[in-house]
C-alpha positions as a printed Julia matrix, in Angstrom:
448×3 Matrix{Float64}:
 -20.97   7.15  -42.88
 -18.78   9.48  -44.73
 -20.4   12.47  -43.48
 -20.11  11.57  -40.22
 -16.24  10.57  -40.73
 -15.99  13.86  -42.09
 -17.83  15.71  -39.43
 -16.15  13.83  -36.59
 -12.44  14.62  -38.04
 -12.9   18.53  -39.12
 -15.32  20.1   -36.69
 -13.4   20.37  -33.34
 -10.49  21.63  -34.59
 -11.7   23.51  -37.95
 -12.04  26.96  -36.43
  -8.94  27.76  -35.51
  -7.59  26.78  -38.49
 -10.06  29.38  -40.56
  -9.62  31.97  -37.76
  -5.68  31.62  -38.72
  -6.06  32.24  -42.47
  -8.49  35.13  -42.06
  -6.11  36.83  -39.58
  -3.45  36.32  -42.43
  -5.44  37.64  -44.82
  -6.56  40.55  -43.32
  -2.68  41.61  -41.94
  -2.55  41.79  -45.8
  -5.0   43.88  -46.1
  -2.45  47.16  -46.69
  -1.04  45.31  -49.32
  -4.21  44.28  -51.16
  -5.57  48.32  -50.8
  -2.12  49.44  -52.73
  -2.16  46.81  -54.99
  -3.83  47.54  -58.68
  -5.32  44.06  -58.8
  -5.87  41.08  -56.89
  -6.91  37.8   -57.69
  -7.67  35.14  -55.46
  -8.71  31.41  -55.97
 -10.33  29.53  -53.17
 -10.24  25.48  -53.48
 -11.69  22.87  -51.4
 -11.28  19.31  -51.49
 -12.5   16.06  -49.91
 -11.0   12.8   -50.81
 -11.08   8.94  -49.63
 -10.01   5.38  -50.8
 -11.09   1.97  -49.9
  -8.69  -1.31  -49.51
  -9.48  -3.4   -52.56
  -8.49  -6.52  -50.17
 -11.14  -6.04  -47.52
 -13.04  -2.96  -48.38
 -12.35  -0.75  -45.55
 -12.17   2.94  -45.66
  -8.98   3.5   -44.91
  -8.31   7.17  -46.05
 -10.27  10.13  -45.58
  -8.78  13.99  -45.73
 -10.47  17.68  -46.14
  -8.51  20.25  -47.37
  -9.05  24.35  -47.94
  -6.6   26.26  -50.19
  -6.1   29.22  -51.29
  -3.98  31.48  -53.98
  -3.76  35.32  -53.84
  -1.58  37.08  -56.4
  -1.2   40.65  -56.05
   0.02  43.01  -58.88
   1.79  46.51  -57.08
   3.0   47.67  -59.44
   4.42  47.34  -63.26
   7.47  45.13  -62.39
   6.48  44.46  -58.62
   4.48  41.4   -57.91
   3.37  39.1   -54.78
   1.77  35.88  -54.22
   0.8   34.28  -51.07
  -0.74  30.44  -50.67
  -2.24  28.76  -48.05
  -3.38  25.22  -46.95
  -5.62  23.82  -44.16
  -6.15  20.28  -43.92
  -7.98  17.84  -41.3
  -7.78  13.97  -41.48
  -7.64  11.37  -39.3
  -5.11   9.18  -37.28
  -4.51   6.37  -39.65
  -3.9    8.97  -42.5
  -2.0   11.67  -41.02
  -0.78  15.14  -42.27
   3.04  13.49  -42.53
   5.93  14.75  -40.14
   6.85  17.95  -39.43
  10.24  17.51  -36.78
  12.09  18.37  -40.22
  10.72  21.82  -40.86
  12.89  24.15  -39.55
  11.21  27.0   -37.23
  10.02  29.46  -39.9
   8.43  26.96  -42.17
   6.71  25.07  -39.09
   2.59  25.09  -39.64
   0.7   27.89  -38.49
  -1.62  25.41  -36.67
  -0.53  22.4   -35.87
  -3.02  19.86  -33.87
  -3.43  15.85  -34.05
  -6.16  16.38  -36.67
  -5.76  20.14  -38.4
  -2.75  21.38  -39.9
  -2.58  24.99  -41.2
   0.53  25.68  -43.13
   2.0   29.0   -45.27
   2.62  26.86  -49.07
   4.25  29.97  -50.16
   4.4   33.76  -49.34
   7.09  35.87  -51.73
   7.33  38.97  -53.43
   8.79  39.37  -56.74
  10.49  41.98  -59.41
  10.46  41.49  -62.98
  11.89  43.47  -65.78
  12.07  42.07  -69.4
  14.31  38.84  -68.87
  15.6   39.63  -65.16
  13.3   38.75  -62.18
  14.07  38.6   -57.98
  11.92  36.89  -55.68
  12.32  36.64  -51.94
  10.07  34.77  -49.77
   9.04  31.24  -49.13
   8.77  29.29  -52.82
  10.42  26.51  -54.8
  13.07  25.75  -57.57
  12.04  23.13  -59.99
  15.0   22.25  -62.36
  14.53  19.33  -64.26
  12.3   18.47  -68.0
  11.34  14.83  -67.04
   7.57  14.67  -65.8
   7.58  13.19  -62.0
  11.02  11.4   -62.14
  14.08  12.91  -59.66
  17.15  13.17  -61.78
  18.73  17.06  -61.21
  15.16  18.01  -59.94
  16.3   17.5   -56.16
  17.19  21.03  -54.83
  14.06  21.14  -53.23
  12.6   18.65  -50.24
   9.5   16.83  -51.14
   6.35  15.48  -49.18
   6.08  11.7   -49.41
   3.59  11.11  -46.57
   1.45   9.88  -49.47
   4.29   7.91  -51.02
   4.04   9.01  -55.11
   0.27   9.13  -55.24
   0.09  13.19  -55.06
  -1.65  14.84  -57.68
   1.44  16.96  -58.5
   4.69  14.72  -58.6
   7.11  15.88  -57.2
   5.28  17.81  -54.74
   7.72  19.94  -53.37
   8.1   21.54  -50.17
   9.06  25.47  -50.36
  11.37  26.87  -48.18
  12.39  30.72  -47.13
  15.46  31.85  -50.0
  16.45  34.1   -52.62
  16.02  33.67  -56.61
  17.6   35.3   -59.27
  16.74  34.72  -62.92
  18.8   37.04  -65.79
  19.0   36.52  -69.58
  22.57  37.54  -71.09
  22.06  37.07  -74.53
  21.34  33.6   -75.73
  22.45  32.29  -72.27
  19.62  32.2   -69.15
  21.22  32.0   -65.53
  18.78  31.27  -62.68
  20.58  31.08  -59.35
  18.68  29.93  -56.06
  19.48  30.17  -52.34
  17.41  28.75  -49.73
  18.55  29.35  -46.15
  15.93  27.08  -45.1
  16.84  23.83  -43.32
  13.5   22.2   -43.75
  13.95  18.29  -45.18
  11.27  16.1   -46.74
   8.61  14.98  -45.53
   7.57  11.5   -44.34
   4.48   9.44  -43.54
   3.98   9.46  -39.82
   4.95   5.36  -38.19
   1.3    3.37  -38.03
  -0.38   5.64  -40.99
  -0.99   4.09  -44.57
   2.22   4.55  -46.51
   4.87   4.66  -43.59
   8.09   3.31  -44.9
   9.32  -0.32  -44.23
  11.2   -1.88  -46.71
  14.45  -2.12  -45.56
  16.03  -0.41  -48.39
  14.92   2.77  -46.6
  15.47   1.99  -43.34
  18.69   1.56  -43.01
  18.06  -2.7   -43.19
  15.97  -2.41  -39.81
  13.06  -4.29  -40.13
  10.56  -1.49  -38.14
   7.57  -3.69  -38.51
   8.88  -6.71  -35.94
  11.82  -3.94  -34.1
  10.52  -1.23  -31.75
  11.87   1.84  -32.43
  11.55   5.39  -31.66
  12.12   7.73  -34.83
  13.45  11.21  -34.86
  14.74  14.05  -37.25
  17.86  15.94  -36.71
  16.69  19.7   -35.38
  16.36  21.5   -38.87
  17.35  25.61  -38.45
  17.73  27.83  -40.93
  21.62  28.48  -41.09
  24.11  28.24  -43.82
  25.54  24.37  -42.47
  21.25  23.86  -43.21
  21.13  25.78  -46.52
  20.84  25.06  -50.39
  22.64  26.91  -53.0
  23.02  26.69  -56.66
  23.21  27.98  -60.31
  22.23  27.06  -63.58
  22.86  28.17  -67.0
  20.51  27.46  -70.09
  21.56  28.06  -73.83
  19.69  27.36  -76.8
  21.04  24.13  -78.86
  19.4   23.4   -82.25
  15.8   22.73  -81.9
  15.8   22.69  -78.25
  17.6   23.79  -74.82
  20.43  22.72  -72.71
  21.36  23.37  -69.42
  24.12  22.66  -67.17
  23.58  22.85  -63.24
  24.86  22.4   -59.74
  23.69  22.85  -56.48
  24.42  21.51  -52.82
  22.36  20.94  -50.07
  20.68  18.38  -47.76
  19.97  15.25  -49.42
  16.15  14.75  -49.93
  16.61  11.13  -49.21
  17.64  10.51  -45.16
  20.25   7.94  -43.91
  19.16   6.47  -40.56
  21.77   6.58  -37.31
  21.43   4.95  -34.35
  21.46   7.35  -31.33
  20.78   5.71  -28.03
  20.77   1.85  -26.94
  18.67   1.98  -23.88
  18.06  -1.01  -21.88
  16.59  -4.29  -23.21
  12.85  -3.83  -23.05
  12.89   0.01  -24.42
  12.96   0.4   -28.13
  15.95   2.33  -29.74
  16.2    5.62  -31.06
  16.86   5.5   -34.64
  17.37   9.44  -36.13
  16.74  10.78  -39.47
  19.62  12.42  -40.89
  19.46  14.48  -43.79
  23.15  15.02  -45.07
  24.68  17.35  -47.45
  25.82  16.41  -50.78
  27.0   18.14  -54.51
  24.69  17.71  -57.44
  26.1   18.28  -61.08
  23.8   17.98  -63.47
  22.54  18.69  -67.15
  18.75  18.41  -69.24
  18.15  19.04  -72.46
  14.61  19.15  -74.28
  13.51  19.55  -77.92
  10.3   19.53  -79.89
   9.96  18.01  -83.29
   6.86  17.95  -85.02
   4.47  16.49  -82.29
   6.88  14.47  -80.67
   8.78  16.12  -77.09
  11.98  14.47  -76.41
  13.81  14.92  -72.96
  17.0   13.74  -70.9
  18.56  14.62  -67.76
  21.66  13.53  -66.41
  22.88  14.45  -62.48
  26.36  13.04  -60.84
  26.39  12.64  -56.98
  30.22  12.37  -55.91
  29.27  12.37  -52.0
  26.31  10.01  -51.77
  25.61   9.51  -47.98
  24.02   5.99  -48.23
  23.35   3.48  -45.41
  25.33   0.43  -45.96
  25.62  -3.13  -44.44
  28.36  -3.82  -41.74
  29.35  -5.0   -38.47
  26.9   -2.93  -36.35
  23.83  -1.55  -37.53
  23.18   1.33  -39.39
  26.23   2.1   -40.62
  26.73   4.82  -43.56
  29.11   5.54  -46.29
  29.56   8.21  -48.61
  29.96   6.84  -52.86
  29.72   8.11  -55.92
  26.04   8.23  -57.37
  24.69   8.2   -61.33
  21.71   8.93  -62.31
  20.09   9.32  -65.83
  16.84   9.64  -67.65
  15.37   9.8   -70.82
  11.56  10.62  -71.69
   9.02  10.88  -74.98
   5.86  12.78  -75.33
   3.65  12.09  -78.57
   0.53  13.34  -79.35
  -0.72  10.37  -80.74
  -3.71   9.87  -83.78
  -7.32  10.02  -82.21
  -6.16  12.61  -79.43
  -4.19  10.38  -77.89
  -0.83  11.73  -74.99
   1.14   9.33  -74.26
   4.28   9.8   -72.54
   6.83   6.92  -71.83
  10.4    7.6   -69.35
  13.34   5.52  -68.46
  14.92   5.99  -65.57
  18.45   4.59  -64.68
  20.32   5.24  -60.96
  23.2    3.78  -59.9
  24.99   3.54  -57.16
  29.14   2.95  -56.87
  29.12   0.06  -54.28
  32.74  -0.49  -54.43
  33.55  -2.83  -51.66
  30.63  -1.73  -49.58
  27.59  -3.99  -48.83
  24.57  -2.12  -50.4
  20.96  -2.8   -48.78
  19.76  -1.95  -52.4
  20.53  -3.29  -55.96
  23.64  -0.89  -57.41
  21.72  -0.13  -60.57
  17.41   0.51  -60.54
  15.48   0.32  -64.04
  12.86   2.91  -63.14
  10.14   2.42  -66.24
   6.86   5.26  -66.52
   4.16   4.9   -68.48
   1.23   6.83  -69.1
  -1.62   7.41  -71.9
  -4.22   9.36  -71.34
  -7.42  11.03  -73.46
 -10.31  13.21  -73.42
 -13.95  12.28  -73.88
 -17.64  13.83  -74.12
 -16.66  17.19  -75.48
 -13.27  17.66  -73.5
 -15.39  16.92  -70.02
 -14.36  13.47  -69.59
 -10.39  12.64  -69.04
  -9.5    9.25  -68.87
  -5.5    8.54  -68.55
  -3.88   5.17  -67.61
  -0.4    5.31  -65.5
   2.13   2.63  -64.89
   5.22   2.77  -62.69
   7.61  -0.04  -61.56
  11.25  -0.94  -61.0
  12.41  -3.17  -63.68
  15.01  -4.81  -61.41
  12.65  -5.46  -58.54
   9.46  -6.32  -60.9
   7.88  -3.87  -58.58
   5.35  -1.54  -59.67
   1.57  -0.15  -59.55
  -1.06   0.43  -62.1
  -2.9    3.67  -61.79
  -5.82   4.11  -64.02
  -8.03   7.53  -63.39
 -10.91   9.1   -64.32
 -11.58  12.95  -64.13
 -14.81  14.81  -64.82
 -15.65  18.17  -65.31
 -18.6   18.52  -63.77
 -19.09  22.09  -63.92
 -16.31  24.78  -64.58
 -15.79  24.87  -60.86
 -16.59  21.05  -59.62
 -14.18  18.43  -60.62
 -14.86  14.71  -60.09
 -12.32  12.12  -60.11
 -11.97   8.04  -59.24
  -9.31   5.56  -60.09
  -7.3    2.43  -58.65
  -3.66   2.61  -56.9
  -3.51  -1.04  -58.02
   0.36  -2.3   -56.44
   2.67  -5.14  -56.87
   5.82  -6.66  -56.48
   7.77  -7.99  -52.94
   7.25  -6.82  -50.09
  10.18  -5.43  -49.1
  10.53  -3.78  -52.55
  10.3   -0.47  -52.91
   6.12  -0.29  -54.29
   5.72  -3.69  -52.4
   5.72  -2.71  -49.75
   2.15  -1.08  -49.91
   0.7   -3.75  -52.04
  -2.15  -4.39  -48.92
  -3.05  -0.93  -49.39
  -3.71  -1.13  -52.85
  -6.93   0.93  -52.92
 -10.08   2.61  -54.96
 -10.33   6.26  -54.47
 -12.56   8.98  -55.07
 -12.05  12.74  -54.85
 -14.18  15.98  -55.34
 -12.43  19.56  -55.91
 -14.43  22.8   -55.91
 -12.74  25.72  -57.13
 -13.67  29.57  -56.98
């Protein structure tokens, strides 16, 4: 049955999708003859989940990657990544209306997407480096939680259950990263409109609580969604600096960027007549981040904290008509542990705190979220054999989901893994809201 899933999903629309890459690889060519090496890692996965309620199969998705860095010279480097990916209608490849035209996919068809995940080149000299091209600007120390890490958009089409968390979205820009003595300045520029992604309406992990959708309730009100046309000019852009300096044991950094908000407020565009559903549109507004992290070691203990300050929040608020929006003032902090415990035990632990000024306004969300992580993990059978145990919720809401995984090294190229995406809470809360799709996975990754 899952062959045939498989078979039916990737086949019709597979080859243009591998005659795309092979075209791109081979317009490289020139580059990979001057180069004095080249490396390049080829990865292919299949993974699919079944409902724990009623046992369906509910998610099924191929994917083909690919990682080439070349080395051109002593300080002159390049690296260029690439992702095809086929699934089918009730999973979805997420939206794309908020890519802007030079980071749309390279094939784009119901079933096949075929997208550029990052093509730059890049100097480096002692301390200094440049890099142009399409890539991304992590700043933040806290593992998976968004508290200054939010200069980049993100894809949520699979809500958090990625295997990289955040998994951001790179975008065309400029990077520059100098040393000055103690102090370490990295300043980023992405003229690159392109906003996060989102689960497309009818697929697994769509959005509906109403905290998110501007207090419409999308399952029971017909509506049309759409994305503001993303370009990539300086009104679209992202821009920012920060500086890094040694303090005792650890490091300290102060930052602050501004840019589109990865979050979207929803607007209400057109009222058409009474049987025709509305058009609600996705906007993605500018704000001003300031932010600071610090990290230290001591002993086998890794202590972090992050701290960011929105003062133009665009938030969607309650009011007279719908959708309305307001911009407030926005807090967020967090605080995180990693131990290596006795008996090869990691266990990391975060605490998450975001706040919003309500004022006088009429918030569709609690003004202050407890956001608790947990996770313990552990290796087994002669390091083959990772086991690791994850919990996530909203203290507040007493919304959460349990997520415990196994991994298996199968070979030094075949990797094996199976767990539960086990969800709770309300459903309008903010994990709720899946709870039915609460789910048993499996997922195999071959790598050469």
């Amino acid at each position: 049955m899952l062959v045939s899933m498989l078979t039916k999903t990737t086949t019709k629309n597979i080859k243009p999708a591998i005659l795309v890459i092979l075209t791109l690889y081979l317009s490289l060519s020139s580059l990979a003859y001057g180069a004095s090496n080249v490396s390049t890692i080829w990865s292919i996965d299949y993974r699919f989940s079944t409902n724990l309620h009623n046992s369906d199969l509910e998610f099924s998705r191929f994917s083909i990657a690919s990682e080439t860095r070349f080395s051109l010279s002593r300080n002159w480097s390049a690296q260029l990544e690439a992702r095809a990916e086929f699934a089918d209608d009730d999973v979805g490849l997420g939206t794309i209306n908020g890519y802007s035209s030079l980071s749309r996919p390279l094939v784009d068809k119901k079933h096949t997407r075929l997208e550029l995940d990052r093509a730059f080149i890049q100097w480096r000299k002692r301390a200094h480096s440049f890099t142009l091209g399409k890539q991304v600007t992590p700043w933040g120390v806290l593992d998976g939680v968004q508290i200054t890490d939010r200069f980049d958009p993100v894809r949520r089409r699979d809500f958090i259950f990625t295997d990289v968390r955040p998994e951001r979205i790179a975008r065309w820009g400029a990077r520059w990263r100098n040393k000055i003595g103690n102090f370490k300045l990295d300043t980023s520029f992405a003229l690159d409109g392109t906003i996060t992604q989102q689960a497309e309406p009818g697929t697994l992990f769509f959005t509906t609580s109403t905290r998110f959708t501007g207090g419409v309730d999308v399952t029971n009100t017909p509506v049309n969604i759409s994305s503001q046309n993303r370009n990539n000019s300086l009104a679209q852009s992202t821009f920012g600096a920060r500086v890094s300096h040694p303090l005792s044991e650890g490091d300290i950094s102060f930052l602050m960027f501004r840019g589109p908000d990865t979050d979207p407020i929803l607007s209400l565009t057109t009222h058409q007549s009474i049987n025709e559903p509305n058009t609600v549109e996705l906007n993605y507004q500018r704000r001003t981040l300031y932010g600071a992290t610090y990290d230290v070691t001591i002993g086998e203990t890794v202590l972090r904290a992050e701290l960011a300050y929105i003062p133009d929040q665009p938030i969607n608020i309650i009011g007279d008509t719908p959708l309305q929006s307001a911009d407030t003032r926005r807090l967020l902090a967090g605080f995180g542990i990693d131990w290596s415990a006795p008996a090869q035990w990691f266990v990391n632990a975060q605490l998450a705190i975001d706040y919003i000024d309500a004022g006088e306004l009429n918030l569709l969300r609690p003004d202050t979220d407890t956001i608790l992580t947990l996770r313990a993990q552990r290796l087994f059978v002669n390091g083959r054999l990772l086991f690791k145990a994850e919990l996530l919720g909203t203290l507040n809401q007493r919304d959460g989901v349990l997520r415990p995984e196994l991994v298996y090294e199968y070979t030094d190229k075949l990797k094996l893994r199976s767990g539960i995406d086990w969800l709770f809470g309300d459903k309008n809360s903010q994990f709720g809201q899946f709870k039915d799709n609460s789910r048993l996975w499996f997922a195999a990754t071959y790598t050469f």
